[in-house]
N, C-alpha and C positions, 0 to 999 in steps of 0.2 A: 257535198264534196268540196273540199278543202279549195282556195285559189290554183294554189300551186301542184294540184296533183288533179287536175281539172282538165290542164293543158294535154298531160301526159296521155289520159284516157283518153281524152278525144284521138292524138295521135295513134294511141294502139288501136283505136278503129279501126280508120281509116287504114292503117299501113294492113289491116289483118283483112280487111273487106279486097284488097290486091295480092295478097299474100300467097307465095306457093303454097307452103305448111304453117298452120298455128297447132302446137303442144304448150296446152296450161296443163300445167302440174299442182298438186297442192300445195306445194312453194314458189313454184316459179310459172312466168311467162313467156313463149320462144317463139319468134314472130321469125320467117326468112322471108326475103322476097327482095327490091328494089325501092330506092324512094323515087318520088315523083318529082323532085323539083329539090334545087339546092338547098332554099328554104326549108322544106321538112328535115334534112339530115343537118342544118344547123342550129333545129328545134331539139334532134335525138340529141344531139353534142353537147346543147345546152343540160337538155335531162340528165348528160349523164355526168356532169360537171358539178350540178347544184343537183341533189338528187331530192323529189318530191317526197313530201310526208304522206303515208305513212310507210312507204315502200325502202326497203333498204338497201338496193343499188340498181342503175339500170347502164344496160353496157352495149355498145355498139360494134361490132366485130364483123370485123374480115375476113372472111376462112382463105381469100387466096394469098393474103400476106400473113396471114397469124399473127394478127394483134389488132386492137382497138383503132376506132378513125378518129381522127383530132379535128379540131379546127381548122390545121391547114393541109388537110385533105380535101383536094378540089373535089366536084362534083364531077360524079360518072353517072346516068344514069343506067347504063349495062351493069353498074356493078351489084351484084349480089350481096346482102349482109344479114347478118345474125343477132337481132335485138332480145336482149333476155332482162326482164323487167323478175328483179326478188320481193317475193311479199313478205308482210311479216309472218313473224312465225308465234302461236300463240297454244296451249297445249290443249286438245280434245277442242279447238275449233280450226276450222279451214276456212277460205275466203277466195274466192275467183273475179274475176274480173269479166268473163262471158256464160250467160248461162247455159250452152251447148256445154263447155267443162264442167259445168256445177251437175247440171244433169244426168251426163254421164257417169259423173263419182258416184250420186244418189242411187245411178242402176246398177254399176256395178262393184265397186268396193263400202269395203265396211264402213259405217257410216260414222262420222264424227259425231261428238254431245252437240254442236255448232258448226249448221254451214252454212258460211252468209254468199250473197251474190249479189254484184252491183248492177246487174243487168234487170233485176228481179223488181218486179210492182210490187208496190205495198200492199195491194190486194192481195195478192198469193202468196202470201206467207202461210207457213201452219206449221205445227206442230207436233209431235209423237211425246209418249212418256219419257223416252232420251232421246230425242234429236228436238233442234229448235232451227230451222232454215228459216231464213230470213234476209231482207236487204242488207248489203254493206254500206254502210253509210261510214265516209271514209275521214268524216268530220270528227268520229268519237274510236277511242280504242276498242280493237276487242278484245273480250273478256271472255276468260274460259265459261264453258258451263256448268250449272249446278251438277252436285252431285247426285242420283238417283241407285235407287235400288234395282239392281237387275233381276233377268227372269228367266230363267235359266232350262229349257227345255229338252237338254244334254242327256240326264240323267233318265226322262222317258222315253229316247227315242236311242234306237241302237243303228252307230253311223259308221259306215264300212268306207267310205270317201276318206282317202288317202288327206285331203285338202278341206276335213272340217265340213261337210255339207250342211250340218244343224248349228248355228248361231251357239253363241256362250249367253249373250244376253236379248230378250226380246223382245225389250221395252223402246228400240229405237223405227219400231215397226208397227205397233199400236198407238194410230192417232190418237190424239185426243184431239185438238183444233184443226178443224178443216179449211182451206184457203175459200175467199168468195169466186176467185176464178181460177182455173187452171193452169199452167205454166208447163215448161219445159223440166224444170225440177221436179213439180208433184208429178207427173208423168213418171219420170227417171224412177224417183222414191217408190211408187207403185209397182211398178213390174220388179222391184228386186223385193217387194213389202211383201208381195202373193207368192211371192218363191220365198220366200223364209218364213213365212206364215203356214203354209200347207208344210214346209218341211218342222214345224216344231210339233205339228197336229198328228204326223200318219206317226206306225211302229218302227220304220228302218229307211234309212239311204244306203243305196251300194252303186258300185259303176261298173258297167262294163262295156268295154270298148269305147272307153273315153266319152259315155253318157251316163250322168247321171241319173240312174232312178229314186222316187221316192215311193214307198209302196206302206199299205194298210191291208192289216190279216186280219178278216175276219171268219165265218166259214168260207166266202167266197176270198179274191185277193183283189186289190187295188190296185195300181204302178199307175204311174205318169211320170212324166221326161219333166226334170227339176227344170226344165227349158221351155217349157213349153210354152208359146207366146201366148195362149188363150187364157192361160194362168191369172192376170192380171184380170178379166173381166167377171173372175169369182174372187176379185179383193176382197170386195163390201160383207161378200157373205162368209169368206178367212175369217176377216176380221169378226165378224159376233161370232164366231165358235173358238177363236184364239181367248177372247175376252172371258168365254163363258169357262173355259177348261181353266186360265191362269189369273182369274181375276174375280172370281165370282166367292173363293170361300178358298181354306183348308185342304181339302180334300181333292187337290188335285190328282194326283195317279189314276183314281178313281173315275174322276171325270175324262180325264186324259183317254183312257181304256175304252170306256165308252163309247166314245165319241171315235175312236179309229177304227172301234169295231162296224160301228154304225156307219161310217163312212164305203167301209166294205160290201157289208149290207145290201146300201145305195145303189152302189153302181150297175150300170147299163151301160153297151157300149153307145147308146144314142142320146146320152143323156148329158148334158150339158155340167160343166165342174159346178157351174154357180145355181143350179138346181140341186144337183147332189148333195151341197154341202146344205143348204135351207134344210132336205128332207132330212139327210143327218144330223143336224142338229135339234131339231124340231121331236125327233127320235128318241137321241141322246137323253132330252131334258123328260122324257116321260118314263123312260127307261132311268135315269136317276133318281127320280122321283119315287118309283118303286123301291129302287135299292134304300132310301132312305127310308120308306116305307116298314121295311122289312127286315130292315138295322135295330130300327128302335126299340124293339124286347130284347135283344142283345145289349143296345145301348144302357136300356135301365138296369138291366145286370149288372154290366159294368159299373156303372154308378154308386151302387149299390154295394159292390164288394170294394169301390174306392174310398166309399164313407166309413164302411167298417175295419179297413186297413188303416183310414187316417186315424181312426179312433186310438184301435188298440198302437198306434206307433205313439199319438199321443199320452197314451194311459202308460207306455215303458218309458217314456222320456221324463212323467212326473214320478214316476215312481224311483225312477234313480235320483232325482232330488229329494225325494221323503228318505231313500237311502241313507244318503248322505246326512242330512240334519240327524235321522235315530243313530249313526256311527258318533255325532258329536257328542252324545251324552253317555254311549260307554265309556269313550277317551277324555271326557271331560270327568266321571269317576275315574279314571286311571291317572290322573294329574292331579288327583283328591288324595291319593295315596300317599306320596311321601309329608304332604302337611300333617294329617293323621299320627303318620308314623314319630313326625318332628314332637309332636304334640304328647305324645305317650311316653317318647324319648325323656323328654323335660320332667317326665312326674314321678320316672323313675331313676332318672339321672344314670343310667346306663349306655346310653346309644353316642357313639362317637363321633363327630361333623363331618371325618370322610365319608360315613356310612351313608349318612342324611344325604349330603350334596350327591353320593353318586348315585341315591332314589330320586333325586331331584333332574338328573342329566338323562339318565335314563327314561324318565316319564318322561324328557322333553321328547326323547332322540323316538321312543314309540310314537307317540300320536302326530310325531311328522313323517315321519314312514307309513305309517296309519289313510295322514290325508293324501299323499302321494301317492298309493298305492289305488286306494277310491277313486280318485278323477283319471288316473293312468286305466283304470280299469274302463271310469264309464265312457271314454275317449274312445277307444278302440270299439266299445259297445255301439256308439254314436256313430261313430267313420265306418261301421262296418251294415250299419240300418241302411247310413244314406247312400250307398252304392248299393242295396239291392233293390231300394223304393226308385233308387233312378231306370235300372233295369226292369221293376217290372211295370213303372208308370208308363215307358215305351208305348207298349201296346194300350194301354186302358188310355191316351192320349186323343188317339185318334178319332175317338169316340167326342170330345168335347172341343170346345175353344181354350183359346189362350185364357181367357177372363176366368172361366169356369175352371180353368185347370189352376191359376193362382189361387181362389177364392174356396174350390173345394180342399184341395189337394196340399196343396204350399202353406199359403200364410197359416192354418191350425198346428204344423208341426215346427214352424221356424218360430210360434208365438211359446210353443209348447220348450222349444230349446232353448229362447232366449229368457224363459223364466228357470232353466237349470241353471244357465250360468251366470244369471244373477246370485240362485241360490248359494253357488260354487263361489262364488269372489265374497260374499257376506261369511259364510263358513269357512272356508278360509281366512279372512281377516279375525276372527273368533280364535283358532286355528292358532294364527301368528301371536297372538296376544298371549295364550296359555303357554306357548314355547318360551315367551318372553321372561314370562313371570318364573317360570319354574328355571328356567334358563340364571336368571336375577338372582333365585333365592338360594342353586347351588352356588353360584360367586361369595354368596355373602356369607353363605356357613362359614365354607374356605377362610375367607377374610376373619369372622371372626376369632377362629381356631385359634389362626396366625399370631391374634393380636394381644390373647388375653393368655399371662403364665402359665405354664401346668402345675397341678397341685402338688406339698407336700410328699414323701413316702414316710410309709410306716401310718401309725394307729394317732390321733392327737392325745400330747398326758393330760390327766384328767387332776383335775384341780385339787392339791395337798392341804391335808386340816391343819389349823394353826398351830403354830409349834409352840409348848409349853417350856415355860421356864422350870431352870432346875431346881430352882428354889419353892417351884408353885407346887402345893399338897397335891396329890393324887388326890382326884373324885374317889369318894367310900362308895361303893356297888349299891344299887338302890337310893340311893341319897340324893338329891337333884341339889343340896345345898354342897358350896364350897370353901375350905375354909379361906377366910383372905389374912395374908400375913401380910406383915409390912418390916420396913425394915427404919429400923432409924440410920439419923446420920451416918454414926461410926459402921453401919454395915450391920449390925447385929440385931437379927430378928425381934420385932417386938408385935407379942400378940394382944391385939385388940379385944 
């Protein structure tokens, strides 16, 4: 405890150890009564002036004047006042200053992750899976609590209580650390532990006449008053049958059922709650032990038609990827087509470039339609598998664990998907490339068309024999020899 908030606490003693009324609140402290001597109210005055760490205001008031006393407020000792000390405030923990309020809270409101008390021995501290009660040591801040996972026993028990009779969570009720001595806390914590522990264990809470009952159907009936003070001296044996229904495995409902039926069972009106519940549990556990018994040729059923579902879902998931690669070597001969045709074109010199490019545009605009239409297809195929394997794995579930349920069931179909859409992105990339090319080789026809003149019209003339001079003899018919004349100077033929 800090210097300066040392003082204070000792004052709230004392002043509470005289005091007509003390209300501690989870926030605040409300102390009435008288001081003893002018000294103490010029101790409150000082408090409420410099106000101690870690508390965030402390106010000294007058209900007959309606307002704060000052410093130069004489001493009265007939006068009445109103000391209200604010704690901090910190979220899912609470902190009190005496442990009659602490204890009280623990019996009867919902309990915080953290309740600390400065009144509290370090020996009696203890623990549950959400609550931590413990000393306030007023030297350190507090700190919220961890988070935990609740326990939720809503959903097995049908609660007619206008005000909530069965808890949301029920982890702030099962210890786990027990204190070395007793206190006024674990007390408190106890008598609300055995009334929310027997209420998360029977079939129903209802009220009539502004009593609670909690009641278990079995052939015979149960009922006890959610009130009942004797409640608390069958904690020890709540708690191992709380433990065994919500903490033992899976298969709670089952054990749940059990265990209220058997409680039912149990009962005698001279029979003690914390005898009842030992023989009902003691019951319970032999009577599950059967049902598990008697599960297991069903279980390996189950098992058994879950290996052969996984199979064949595996063997449809590779099979639409074999799908897919045999569609790429149709449409990869269907991309073959216009080179052929370009190629045949060339040797007869008939086929025109728009014709080519638009074999070329059209193979593209097919086998993208082609791969679009296969993955659209096995998509729908795939989304519509894993909505009915989630519905019917439901039931075959409850049959194993978590582990067995990833190991049999999951990882061989998610191994089985994640090698189709490998195969989907490789084929496709295959896919893009042929679009690419055929795509490339209609531009380029185009281009070339554009670039290179159109031919002549008409037939080409065909090359003229040499033209004879008029002077040159005619060839004699059959003769291969010709005569050659010649001419002299003046012009006038001279034959050789």
């Amino acid at each position: 405890m800090t210097t300066t908030s040392k003082p204070l606490i000792d004052l709230a003693r004392e002043f509470a150890a005289r005091a007509g009324a003390v209300d501690e609140r989870v926030d605040s402290l409300v102390l009435r009564g008288t001081f003893a001597s002018a000294d103490e109210q010029a101790q409150w005055i000082a408090c409420h002036e410099a106000i101690p760490a870690p508390f965030r205001s402390v106010q000294v008031y007058d209900p007959e004047i309606g307002g704060d006393i000052d410093a130069s407020e004489a001493f009265d000792p007939a006068r009445t006042v109103q000391l209200t000390i604010v704690k901090p405030a910190v979220d899912g923990a609470v902190a009190f200053l005496f442990s009659t309020a602490a204890a009280e809270y623990l019996q009867t409101q919902a309990a915080a992750g953290r309740v600390l008390s400065a009144e509290m021995e370090s020996r009696a501290i203890f623990q549950a899976r959400g609550l931590d009660v413990a000393v306030w040591n007023l030297d350190t801040a507090i700190t919220p609590p961890p988070q935990t996972l609740p326990i939720s026993p809503r959903k097995l028990v049908k609660d007619y209580v206008p005000d909530r009779e069965v808890v949301g969570d029920l982890s702030p009720w099962l210890i786990t650390t027990r204190p070395a001595v007793d206190s006024l806390e674990f007390i408190g914590w106890r008598i609300q532990a055995a009334r929310r522990l027997l209420g998360a264990l029977v079939n129903s809470a209802s009220v009539e006449q502004g009593v609670v009952w909690l009641q278990a159907s079995g052939p015979p009936i149960l009922r006890i008053r959610a009130d009942d003070p004797t409640l608390t001296d069958a904690w020890e044996q709540l708690t191992a049958c709380a433990e065994w229904v919500f903490l033992t495995g899976l298969d709670i409902e089952v054990r749940h059922l059990i265990l209220a039926v058997e409680l039912a069972r149990a009962y005698r009106p001279d029979l003690a709650l914390s005898a009842l519940s030992t023989q009902a549990l003691e019951a319970a556990r032999a009577t599950y032990e059967a049902h598990v018994q008697s599960a297991s040729r069903e279980t390996l059923k189950a098992l058994a038609d879950l290996r052969k579902t996984v199979i064949d879902e595996t063997q449809k998931v590779t099979q639409r990827a074999q799908d897919l690669t045999s569609g790429l070597w149709r449409d990869v001969a269907v991309s073959a087509a216009p080179f052929v045709i370009k190629v045949l074109g060339d040797a007869s010199k008939t086929t025109k470039p728009e014709i080519a490019a638009g074999f070329y545009f059209a193979a593209a605009i097919f086998i993208a339609v082609s791969f679009g239409l296969q993955v659209r297809i096995n998509k729908t195929f795939l989304d519509n598998q894993r909505k009915a394997r989630a519905k019917w794995f439901q039931t075959i579930y409850g049959y194993i664990s978590a582990n067995e349920r990833r190991d049999i069931a999951e990882e061989p179909i998610e191994k089985a998907v994640a090698s189709y859409r490998e195969t989907r992105v490789l084929v496709g990339l295959i896919y893009l490339a042929l679009i690419i090319v055929l795509v490339w080789f209609g531009v380029t026809t185009l281009r070339d068309r554009t670039a290179s003149p159109p031919p002549s019209a008409g037939i080409p003339a065909k090359a003229l024999p040499a033209r004879t001079s008029p002077h040159q003899s005619p060839r004699i018919g059959g003769d291969n020899r010709s005569a050659a004349v010649k001419t002299n100077p003046s012009g006038t033929p001279a034959t050789k």
